[in-house]
C-alpha positions in Angstrom: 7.5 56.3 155.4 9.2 58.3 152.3 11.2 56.6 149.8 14.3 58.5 150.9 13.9 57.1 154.0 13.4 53.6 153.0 16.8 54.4 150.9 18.6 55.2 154.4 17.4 52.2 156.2 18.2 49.7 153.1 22.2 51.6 153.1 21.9 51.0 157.4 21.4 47.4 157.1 23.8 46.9 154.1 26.6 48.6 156.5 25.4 46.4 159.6 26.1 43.1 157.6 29.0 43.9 155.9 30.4 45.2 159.6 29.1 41.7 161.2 30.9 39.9 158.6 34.2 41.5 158.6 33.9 40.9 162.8 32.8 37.3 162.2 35.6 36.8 160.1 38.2 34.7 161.4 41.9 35.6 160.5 45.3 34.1 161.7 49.2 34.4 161.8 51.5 31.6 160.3 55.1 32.1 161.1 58.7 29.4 161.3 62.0 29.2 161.6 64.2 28.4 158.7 67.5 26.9 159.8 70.4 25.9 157.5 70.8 22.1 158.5 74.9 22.6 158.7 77.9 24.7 159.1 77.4 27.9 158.1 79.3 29.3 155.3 81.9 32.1 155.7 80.0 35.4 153.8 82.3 36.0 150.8 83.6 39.5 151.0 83.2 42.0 148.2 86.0 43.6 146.3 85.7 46.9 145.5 86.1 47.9 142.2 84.5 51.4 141.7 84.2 54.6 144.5 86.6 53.1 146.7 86.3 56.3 148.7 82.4 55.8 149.7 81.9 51.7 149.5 85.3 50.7 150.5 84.0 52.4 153.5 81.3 49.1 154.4 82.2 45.4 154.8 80.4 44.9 152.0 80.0 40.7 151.7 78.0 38.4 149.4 74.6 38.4 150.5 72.9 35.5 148.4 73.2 33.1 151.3 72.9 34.9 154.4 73.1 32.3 157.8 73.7 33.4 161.6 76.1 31.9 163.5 73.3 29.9 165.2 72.1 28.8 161.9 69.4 31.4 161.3 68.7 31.5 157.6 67.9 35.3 156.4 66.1 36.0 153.2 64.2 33.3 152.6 60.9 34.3 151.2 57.3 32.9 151.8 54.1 34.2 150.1 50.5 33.1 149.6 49.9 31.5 146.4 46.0 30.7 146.7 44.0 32.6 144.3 41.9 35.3 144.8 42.5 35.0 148.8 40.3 37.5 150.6 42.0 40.1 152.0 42.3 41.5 155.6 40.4 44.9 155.8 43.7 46.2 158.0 46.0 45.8 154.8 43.2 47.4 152.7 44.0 50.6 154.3 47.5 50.9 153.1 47.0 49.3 150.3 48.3 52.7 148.2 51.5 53.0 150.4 54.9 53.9 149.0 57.6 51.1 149.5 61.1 52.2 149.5 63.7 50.1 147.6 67.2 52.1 148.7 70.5 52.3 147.7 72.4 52.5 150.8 75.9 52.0 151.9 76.5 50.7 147.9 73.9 47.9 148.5 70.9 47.7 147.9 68.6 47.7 151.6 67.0 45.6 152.2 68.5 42.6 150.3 65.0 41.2 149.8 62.1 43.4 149.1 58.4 42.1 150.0 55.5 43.7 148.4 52.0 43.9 147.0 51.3 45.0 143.5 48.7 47.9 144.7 51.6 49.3 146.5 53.7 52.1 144.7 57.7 51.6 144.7 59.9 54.3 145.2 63.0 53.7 144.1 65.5 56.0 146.1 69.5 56.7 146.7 70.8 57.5 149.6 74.3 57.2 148.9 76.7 60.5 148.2 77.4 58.8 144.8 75.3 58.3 141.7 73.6 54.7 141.7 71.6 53.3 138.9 68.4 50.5 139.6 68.4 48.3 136.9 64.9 46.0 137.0 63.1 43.8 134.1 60.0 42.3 135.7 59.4 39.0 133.5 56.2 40.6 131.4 56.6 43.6 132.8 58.0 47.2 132.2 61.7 47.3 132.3 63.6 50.2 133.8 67.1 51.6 134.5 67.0 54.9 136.3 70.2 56.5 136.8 69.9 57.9 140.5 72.0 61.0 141.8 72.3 61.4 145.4 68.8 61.9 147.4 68.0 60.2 143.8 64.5 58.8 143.5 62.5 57.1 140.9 59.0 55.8 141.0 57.4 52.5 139.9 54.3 50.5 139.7 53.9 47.5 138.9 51.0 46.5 136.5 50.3 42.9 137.8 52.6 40.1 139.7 55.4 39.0 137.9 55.4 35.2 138.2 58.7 34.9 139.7 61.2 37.2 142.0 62.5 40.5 140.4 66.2 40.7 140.7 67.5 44.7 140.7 70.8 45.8 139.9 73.4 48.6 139.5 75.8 48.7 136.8 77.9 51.1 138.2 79.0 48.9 141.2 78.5 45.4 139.4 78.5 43.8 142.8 75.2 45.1 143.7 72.4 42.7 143.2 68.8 42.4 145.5 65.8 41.3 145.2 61.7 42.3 144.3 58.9 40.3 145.4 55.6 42.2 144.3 52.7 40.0 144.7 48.7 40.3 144.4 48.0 40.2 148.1 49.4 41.2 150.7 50.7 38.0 152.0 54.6 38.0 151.6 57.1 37.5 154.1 60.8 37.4 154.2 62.7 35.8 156.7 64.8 37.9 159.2 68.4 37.5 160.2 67.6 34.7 162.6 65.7 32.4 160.3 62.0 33.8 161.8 59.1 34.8 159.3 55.5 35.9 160.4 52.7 36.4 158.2 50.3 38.6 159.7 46.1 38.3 159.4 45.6 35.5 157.0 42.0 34.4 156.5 41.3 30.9 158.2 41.0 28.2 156.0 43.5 25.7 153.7 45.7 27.9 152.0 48.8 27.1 149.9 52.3 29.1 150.0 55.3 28.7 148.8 58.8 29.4 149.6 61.7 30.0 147.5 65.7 31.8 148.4 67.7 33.3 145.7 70.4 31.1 145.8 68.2 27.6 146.1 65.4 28.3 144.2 62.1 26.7 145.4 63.1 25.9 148.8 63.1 21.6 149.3 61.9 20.9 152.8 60.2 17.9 153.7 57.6 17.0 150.9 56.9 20.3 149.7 57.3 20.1 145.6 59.1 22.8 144.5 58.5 25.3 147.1 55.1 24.5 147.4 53.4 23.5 151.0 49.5 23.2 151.9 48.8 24.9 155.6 45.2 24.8 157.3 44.9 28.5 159.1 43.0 28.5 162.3 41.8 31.3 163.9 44.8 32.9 166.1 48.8 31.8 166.1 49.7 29.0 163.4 53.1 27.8 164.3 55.5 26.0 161.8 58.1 25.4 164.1 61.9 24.9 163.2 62.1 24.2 159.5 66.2 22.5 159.1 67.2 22.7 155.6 69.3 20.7 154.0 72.2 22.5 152.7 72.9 20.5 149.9 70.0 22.8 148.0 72.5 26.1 148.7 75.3 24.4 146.5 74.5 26.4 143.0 
């Protein structure tokens, strides 16, 4: 037997493993329901101070506590915080994507913005008048693109920032959202009706943590500052109806 044949059976059996592991591995979903525990608030509507013409145009409202009429709270954000979590071969394959942060309807959509840090941000403006994106990652690079119409501006980020990014626009001062760029891909944000899904987490204790922009580290139950402990098993892992109390949304 040759030695570059040797060299093709050793590379076959390497492959062969790694494939058996990756289909051995188990992986799992987690996914909730946040609920605010009360009345929800009346949105406070936004005055329009600058290109009446274009935003005066959207009911613009204050969308730092966002809750549905059935209690459904939106934009509550829940990521992985376990260290060096192994990674689910299906996010590896876009894990050089573009994300789009836009300026749309003189907001900034969508209010919360998930990511992972391998992940390139493209900052864009789809507006017909001239936004600007002003971000300062804490330890990171700060930047303030002014963004014509069909405006775009590109950004990476260099590592995680510890907590969420908040993104402005000086031009229309009532614009305000939100970056959450993580190591891994394991980031959710709640939707209008209060549901999150993390998809293809490996099995195993892993600990998360949850936080909203105008709470903070969410309080639910005894989770210290945000922070909860789940054991993942193989398949759907269901969290159920989380009701928060609203006492925490009062800052």
């Amino acid at each position: 037997m040759t030695r570059t044949l040797h060299r093709l059976l050793a590379i076959a059996a390497v492959v062969l493993l790694t494939a058996a592991g990756t289909a051995q591995a188990q992986w799992g979903t987690l996914r909730g329901r946040f609920v605010y525990d009360g009345t929800p608030p009346q949105p406070e509507k936004i005055n329009v101070t600058k290109d009446p013409e274009v935003c005066g145009k959207h009911n613009l409202v204050n969308e730092d506590l966002v809750v549905g009429a059935d209690g459904g709270l939106a934009n509550v954000v829940v990521w992985v915080m376990t260290k060096k979590v192994p990674i689910n071969p299906e996010y590896e394959k876009d894990a050089d994507k573009t994300v789009v942060y836009d300026n749309k309807g003189c907001r900034f959509e969508p209010h919360v913005l998930a990511m992972w840090t391998k992940e390139k941000l493209e900052l864009h403006n789809s507006d017909p008048i001239g936004h600007n994106s002003n971000m300062a990652p804490l330890g990171g690079e700060a930047i303030n693109p002014l963004l014509p119409p069909n405006g775009v501006a590109d950004y990476q980020f260099a590592k995680a920032p510890v907590v969420p990014v908040p993104i402005t626009c000086n031009i229309h001062p009532w614009m305000k959202g939100w970056i959450v760029a993580k190591d891994n891909p394991y980031t959710a944000v709640s939707k209008k009706d209060g549901t999150f899904e993390i998809k293809g987490l490996p099995a195993g204790e892993l600990e998360f943590r949850a936080w909203q922009e105008k709470s903070g580290y969410i309080h639910y139950d005894d989770w210290e500052k945000g922070r909860f402990k789940h054991e993942i098993k193989e398949g759907d892992n269901d969290l159920g109806t989380l009701k928060l109390d609203p006492s925490q949304f009062n800052k």
